[in-house]
Structures are given as C-alpha cells and as structure tokens.
N, C-alpha and C positions, 0 to 999 in steps of 0.2 A: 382360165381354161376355156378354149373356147367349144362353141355349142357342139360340135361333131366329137369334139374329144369328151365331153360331157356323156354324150348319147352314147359311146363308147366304153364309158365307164360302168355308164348304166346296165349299159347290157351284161357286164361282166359281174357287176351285183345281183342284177336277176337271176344270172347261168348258176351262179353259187347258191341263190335262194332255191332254186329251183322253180320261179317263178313262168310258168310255159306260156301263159299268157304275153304276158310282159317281154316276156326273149321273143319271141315269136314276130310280136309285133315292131321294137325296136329292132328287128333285122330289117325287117319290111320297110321302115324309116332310113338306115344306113344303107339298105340297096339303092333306095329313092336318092340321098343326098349324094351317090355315086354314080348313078344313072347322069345326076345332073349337072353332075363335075366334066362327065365324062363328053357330054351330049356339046354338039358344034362341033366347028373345025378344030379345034385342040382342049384339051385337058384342061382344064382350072383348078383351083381350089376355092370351095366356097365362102364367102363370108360368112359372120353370122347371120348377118341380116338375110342374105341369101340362101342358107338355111332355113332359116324363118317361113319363107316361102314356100319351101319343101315342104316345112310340115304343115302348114295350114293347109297346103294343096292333097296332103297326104288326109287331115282330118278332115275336110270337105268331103273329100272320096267314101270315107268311110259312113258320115252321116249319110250322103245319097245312097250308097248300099243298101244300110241298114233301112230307109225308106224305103225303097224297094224290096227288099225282104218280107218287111211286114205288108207292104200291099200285096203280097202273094200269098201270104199267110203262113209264112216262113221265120216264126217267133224267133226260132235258136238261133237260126245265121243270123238277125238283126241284130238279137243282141252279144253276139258275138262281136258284129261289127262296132258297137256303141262301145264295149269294152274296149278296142284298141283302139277306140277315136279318144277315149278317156285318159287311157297311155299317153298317146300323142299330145292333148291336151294339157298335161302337166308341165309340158314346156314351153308353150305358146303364152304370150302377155295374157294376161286378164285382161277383157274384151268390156268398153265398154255399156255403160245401160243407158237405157234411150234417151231419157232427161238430158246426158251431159252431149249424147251423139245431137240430141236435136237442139239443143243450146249452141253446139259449135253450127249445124247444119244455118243456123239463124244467122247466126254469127259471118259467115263466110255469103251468106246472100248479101248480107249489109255491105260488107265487103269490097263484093264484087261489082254491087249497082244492080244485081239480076232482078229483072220485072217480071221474065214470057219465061215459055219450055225454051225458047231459043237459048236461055243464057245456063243451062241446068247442065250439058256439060264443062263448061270453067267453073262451075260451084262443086260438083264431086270433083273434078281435078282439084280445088284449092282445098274442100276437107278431108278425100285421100289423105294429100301430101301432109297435112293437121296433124290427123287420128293414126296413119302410119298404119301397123298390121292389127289396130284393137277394136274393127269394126269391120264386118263383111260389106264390098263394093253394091252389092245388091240393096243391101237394105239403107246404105247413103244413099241410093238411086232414087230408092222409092218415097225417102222422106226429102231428098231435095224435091222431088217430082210433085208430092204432095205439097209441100211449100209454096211451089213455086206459081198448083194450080188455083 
C-alpha cells in the first residue's frame, strides 16, 4: 500500500471514529500531497519518498505555527497546532538522536577530507544524502558547522 493510499485509508478510519482532529488534519495532508501532484507543467503522481516530503514540509509548518502562537500568547491555537503536527508525525520515520547524527556527521568529515567552513557544504551534502529524511537540514548545518569550527 502505498503512503497516499495509506493516508487515505486513514482518513476513512478516522471519519468512522469520528475522530475531528485527526480528519481534519489528514485532509490538510491529502490537499498538500495533491497541491503537489498537481503543481509544475503537468500532473504527476507522487512517490513515496515524495510524499515524505510533503509531510515533513506539512509538519515543519505546523511546529513554526505553533511557535508562533505561543509567542503571542495564543496557548489553544499552539496546541492545536502541535496536535496535527503529532498526526502527521505518525508517519514520518523516526528521526534520529544526536549521538548517531553526530557520529555520522564525524563520519562523513572523515570522509570527505573537510578541514575549513569552505568544505561544510559537501559534508551536509554527503550526510543529507546518509540520514535521508531522519534528521532536519538545519541542525546537520549546525553540527557540521560546529565541527568543522
């Protein structure tokens, strides 16, 4: 089954549970992976991996919201927001923990021969393409960067 027919299934679990959270938010997800079927010069159908995309770009969205909610002092909409980042969440890989990210990060300097900041982007290029979607590009940035200085 793949991931869109999955999300699709899902949602039809929740409609029957009556879960309004959960529907709610897996529409929110299905508009997104059809937005992005649809979006360029012609129609595609998504991969999963492509997929994948969608929703971590989907549950990004939702943590920076809810950031911003609570710095305005906007408790409910935050956690509103953290709730359907948690939805979304359930089908994104487990992300890994720093130990293993900065053992690869180590790893891939070795690698690569990188000395200076000059060499730090072909080091998140090489442990990107490693870690795949189980680590945010920001915090590879910051622990090659720290590495590296």
């Amino acid at each position: 089954m793949s991931m869109k027919e999955q999300l699709r299934a899902d949602l039809t679990t929740a409609m029957k549970a009556r879960e309004a959270m959960e529907v709610a938010t897996l529409r929110m997800v299905l508009a997104a992976v059809m937005n992005a079927e649809v979006a360029g010069d012609e129609a595609t159908t998504l991969t999963d991996e492509q997929v994948l995309v969608v929703l971590r770009k989907e549950s990004k969205k939702r943590v920076e919201a809810a950031e911003a909610f609570a710095t305005a002092g906007r408790a409910e909409s935050a956690a509103k927001e953290l709730a359907e980042q948690a939805v979304i969440e359930k089908y994104l890989p487990a992300a890994l923990d720093d130990a293993t990210l900065q053992t690869i990060v180590t790893e891939e300097i070795a690698n690569a021969g990188a000395t200076s900041a000059k060499d730090m982007g072909a080091v998140v290029k090489a442990v990107k393409a490693r870690v795949g979607g189980q680590a945010d590009g920001a915090k590879i940035a910051t622990m090659v960067k720290t590495a590296l200085a």
